[in-house]
N, C-alpha and C positions, 0 to 999 in steps of 0.2 A: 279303407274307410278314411276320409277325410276328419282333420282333425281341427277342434273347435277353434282356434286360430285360423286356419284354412277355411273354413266356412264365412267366417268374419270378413276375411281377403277377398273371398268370393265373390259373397253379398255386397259390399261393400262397392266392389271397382262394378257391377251390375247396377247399380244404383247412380250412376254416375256416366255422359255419352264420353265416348273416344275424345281424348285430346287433341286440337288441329289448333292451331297460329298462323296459318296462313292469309290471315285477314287481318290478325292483329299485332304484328312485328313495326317496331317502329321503325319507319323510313330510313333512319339515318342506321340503322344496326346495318355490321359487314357481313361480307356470306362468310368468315369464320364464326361469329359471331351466331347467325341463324344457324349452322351447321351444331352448331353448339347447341344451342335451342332444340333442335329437332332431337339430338341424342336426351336431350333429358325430357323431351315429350313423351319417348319413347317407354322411356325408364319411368315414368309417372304412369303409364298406361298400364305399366305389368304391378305399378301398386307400389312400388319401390316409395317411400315415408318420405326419404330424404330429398328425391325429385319434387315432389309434391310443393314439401316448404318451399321449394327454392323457386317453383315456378311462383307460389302464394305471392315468396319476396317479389319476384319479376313484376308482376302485377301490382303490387302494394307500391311498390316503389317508379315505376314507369320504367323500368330497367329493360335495355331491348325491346320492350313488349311494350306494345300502350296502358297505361292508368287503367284500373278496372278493379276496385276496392269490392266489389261483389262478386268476381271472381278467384277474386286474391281470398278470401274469406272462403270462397266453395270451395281452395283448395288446400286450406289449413283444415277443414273442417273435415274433411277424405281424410288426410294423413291425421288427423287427432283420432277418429274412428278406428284407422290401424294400429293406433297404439302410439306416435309418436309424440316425443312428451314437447321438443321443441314445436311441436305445431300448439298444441295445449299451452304451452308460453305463449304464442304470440297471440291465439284467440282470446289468452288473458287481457292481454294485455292495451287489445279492442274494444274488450267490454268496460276495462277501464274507464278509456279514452271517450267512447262512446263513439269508435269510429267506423262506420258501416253496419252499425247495428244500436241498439238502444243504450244505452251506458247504464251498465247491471253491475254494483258493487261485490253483490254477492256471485251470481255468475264468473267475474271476472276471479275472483278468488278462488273459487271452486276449478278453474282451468288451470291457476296456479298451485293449487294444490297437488292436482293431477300430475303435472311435469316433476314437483320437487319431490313426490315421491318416487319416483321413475329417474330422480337421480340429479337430475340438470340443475348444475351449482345455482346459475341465473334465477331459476325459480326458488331455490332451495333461500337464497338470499331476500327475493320477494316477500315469501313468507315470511320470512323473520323481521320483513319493514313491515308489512302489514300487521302484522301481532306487536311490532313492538309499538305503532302508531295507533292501531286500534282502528283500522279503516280495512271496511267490511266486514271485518269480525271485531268481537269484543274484545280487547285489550288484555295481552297476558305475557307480562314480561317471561316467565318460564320458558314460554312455547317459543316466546320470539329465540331465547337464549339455545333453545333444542334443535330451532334451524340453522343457528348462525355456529353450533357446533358439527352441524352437519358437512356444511361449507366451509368452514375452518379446516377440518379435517380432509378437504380432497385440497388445502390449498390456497383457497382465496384468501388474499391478502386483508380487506376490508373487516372479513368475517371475523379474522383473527386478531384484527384491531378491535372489534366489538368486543367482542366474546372478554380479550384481555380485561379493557375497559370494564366489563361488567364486575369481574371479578376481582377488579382493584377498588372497587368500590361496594362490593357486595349486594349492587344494583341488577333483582331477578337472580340471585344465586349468594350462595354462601361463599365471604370475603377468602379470597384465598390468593396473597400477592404474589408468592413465586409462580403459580401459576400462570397468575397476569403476566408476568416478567418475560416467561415461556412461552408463551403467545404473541406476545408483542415483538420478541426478538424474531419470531419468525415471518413474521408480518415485517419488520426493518427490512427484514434479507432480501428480500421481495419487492423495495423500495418503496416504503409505507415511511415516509419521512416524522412525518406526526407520533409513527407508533414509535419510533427509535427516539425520539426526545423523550416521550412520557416512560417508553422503559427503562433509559439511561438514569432519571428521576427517583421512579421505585426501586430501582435493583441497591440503590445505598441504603433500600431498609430490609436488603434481603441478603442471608448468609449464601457464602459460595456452598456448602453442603445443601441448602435448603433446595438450593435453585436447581444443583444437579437430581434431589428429588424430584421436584416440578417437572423438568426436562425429561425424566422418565416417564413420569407417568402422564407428560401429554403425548408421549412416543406411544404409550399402551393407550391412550384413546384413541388415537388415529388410526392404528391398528383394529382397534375393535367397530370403531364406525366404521372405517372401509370392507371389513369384512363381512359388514350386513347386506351389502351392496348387491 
């Protein structure tokens, strides 16, 4: 008995004709090049997420393949159906734009929603500009601070210059400077040039004991968001 993912894949590559580029490869592409193309035709045909974005890119971009922004979109929109979140990012980020389709704030949020729960730092970072902006949704520094500790936590640099930031200031969370200090140095290490100056700053109003607290327990955050994952 096929299983309700499987039926999804099914339905999904049936709703959709066989892929062919043989009419649409741009002239100057080489035959490694089209040979390249044809393996990932292939691999989009059996449903495979990640061919999919890549042909959506080819097309969005003119890459190999000739311009065709309504195809490029037919095939984010296949691989979003399967589940994948980075096709969900870029249809977001269409709706945004308003490009190949009507420009739907909400829409465009709602596809970023999709990916950053599905894990993808890029959206996970999205979200927390749009909440901390208030563009498409109402404005909520908390939510914006719960994505940007999301993304802090697998790593991004930016995230954990935020997140520091907020918490040196108690802006959307309760002021907690070692924290910041913890955040920021890990964001320096990463070459966040901005966050090593403003940590170098705070850390002369934070004790060496305070700060090896801090360092611990954003060690125990990191660990516990990633383990939701």
């Amino acid at each position: 008995m096929l299983s309700r993912m499987s039926l999804i894949i099914l339905a999904t590559l049936c709703s959709y004709p066989t892929i062919s580029l043989s009419a649409e490869l741009n002239p100057k592409t080489d035959i490694t090049s089209k040979n390249e193309l044809q393996q990932l035709v292939a691999e989009a045909n059996k449903g495979n997420t990640a061919a999919l974005v890549k042909l959506g890119d080819h097309y969005y971009f003119g890459r190999k393949i000739n311009h065709n922004l309504t195809k490029s979109i037919s095939y984010y929109q296949k691989a979003s159906q399967l589940g994948d979140p980075l096709a969900d990012y870029r249809l977001g980020g269409l709706y945004s734009k308003g490009k190949g389709v009507e420009k739907n704030a909400k829409t465009a949020f709602e596809y970023y929603e999709k990916a950053a729960n599905k894990g993808l730092v890029a959206a996970q970072m999205r979200m927390a500009f749009l909440y901390e902006k208030g563009a498409g949704v109402e404005r909520n520094l908390q939510k914006s601070l719960e994505w940007y500790r999301k993304a802090a936590a697998k790593g991004h640099p930016q995230a954990q210059y935020k997140l520091g930031l907020a918490l040196s200031t108690g802006m959307g969370t309760t002021e907690n400077v070692p924290q910041a200090v913890a955040w920021l140095e890990r964001a320096a290490k990463q070459g966040s040039q901005l966050s090593g100056v403003y940590k170098t700053k705070l850390q002369e109003k934070v004790t060496p004991q305070a700060l090896a607290e801090a360092r611990s327990q954003v060690e125990h955050e990191i660990h516990a968001q990633l383990s939701q994952i």
